[in-house]
N, C-alpha and C positions, 0 to 999 in steps of 0.2 A: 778631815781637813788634810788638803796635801801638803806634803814635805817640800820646803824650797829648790830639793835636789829634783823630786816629779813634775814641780810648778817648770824649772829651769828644762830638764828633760821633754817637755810638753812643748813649749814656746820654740826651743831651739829645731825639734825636728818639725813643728808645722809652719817654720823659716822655711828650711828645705824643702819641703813637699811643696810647698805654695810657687815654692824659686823665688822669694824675695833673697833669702842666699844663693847664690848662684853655684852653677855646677865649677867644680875649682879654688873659690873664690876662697883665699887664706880667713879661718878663722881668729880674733879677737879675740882672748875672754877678756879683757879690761873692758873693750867695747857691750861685747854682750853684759857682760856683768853690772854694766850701768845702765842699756838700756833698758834688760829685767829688771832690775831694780832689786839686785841679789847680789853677795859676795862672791868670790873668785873661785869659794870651795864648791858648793853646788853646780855652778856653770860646769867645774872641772868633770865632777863626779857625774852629771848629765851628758859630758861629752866622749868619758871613756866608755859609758852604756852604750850613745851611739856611734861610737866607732865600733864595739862589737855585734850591732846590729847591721850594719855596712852603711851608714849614713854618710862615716867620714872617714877619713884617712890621714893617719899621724906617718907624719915621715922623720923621723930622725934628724934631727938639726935643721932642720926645714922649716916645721909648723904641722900645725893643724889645718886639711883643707876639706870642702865640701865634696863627697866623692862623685866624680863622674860618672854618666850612664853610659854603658857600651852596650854593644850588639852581643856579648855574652852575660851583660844581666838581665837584659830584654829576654833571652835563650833562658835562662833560669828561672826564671818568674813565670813562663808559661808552661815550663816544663812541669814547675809545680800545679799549675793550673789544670794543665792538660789533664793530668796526673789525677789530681784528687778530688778535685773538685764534682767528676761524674760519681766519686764514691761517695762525695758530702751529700749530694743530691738525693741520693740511692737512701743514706741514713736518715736523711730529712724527712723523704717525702711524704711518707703517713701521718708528718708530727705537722706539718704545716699548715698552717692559720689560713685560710680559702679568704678568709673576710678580710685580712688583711693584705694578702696577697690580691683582690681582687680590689684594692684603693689603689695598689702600686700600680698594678694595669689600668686605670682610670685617670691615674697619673701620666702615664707614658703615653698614655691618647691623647692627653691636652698638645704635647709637642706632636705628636705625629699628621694633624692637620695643619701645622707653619709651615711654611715658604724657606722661611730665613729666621735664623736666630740669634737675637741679642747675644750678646758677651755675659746678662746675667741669665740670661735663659740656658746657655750653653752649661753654666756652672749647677744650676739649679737639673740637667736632666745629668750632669758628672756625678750629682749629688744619688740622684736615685737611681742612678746603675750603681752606683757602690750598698745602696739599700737594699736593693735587689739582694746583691749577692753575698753581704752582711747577714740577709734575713733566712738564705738557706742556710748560709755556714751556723749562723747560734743555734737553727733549729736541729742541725745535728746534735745537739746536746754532748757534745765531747769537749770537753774544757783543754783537753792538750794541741788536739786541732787548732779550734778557735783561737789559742794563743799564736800557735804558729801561720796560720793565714790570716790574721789580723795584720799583722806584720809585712807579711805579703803582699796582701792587697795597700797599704799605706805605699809600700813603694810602687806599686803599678799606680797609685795616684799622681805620685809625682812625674811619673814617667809619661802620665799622660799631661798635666800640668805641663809639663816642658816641651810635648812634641804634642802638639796644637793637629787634631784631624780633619783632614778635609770635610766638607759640608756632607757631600753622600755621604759619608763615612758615618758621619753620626748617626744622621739615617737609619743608614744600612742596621747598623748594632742596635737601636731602638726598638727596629719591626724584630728583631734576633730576640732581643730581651722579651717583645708581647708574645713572642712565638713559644719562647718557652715556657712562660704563664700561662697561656693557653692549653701546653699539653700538661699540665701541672692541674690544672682548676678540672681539666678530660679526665686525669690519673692516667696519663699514657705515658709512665714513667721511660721506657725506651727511646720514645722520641724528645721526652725532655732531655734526656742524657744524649741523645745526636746533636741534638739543636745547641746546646751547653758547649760540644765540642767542637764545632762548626764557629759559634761564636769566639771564642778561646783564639783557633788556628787564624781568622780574619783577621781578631785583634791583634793578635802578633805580625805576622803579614805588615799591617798596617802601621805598628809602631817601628815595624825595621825600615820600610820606604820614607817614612817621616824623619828617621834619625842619619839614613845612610842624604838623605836630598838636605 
């Protein structure tokens, strides 16, 4: 059972990630703490964890506020992407479930014959590129990794939450995503690890045009 500090911890950053709190926006804990339905200490003790995680920002005689996305956390977030992520792949790839991975690509075909897509279609393929790359990171079997791009990728959710892609764009990242299941299901590990970095450099690309327009 969880602790009311991880229940409050939970709730408060998938505010943020969602952007039902907004980027800036002063935090409450009276507020939050009534409408978690928790006391003042947990909300607290869930909001000093996310400011050391970069969620939020305590300013001194100021308040507590939700922290801003800049064009140097975008730079950070991909640089860890860029980075390690062809190494997760490299660790994965012999340990990876074909049959399971071969549902996610059966998945990402159902979107790939649409025109246009709903607002809940949009969230539901948000949903399985983050599965995607969930599914290579656990299979690396490295528990300190894991910790630390789990983390990672939550704020690249928000980042995408908040800067809304153009239509090709989704697109574009989708066929990215079969492409690299495909050299994956081949065992053409080199090209999955181009295809990985190709998609990486786009995505950023595309969150800096999105954030600077």
């Amino acid at each position: 059972m969880k602790s009311l500090k991880e229940k409050a911890y939970e709730e408060i950053k998938e505010l943020i990630i969602s952007g039902k709190l907004k980027t800036n926006e002063r935090i409450d804990e009276d507020l939050l703490s009534k409408s978690l339905q928790v006391s003042r200490t947990p909300v607290r003790e869930a909001i000093n964890k996310l400011e050391q995680e970069g969620w939020i920002s305590i300013v001194p005689r100021k308040g507590m506020f939700v922290k801003n996305i800049s064009i140097k956390e975008i730079n950070d977030i991909f640089q860890v992407r860029s980075n390690l992520e062809p190494i997760i792949l490299k660790m994965a790839f012999y340990k990876l479930d074909k049959d399971y991975l071969s549902g996610l690509k059966n998945n990402f075909l159902e979107f790939s014959i649409k025109q246009v897509l709903t607002s809940e279609e949009k969230q539901s393929l948000d949903k399985l590129d983050n599965d995607l790359h969930l599914f290579i990171l656990k299979s690396c079997a490295n528990d300190y990794i894991i910790k630390m791009m789990e983390n990672v990728y939550e704020h690249n959710m928000r980042i995408r939450n908040l800067s809304p892609q153009p239509p090709v764009r989704r697109f574009e990242a989708l066929k990215e995503h079969l492409n690299i299941i495909d050299f994956i299901l081949n065992e053409n590990l080199n090209a999955a690890i181009e295809e990985l970095k190709n998609h990486n450099l786009k995505a950023k690309e595309g969150f800096f045009y999105s954030l600077i327009d």
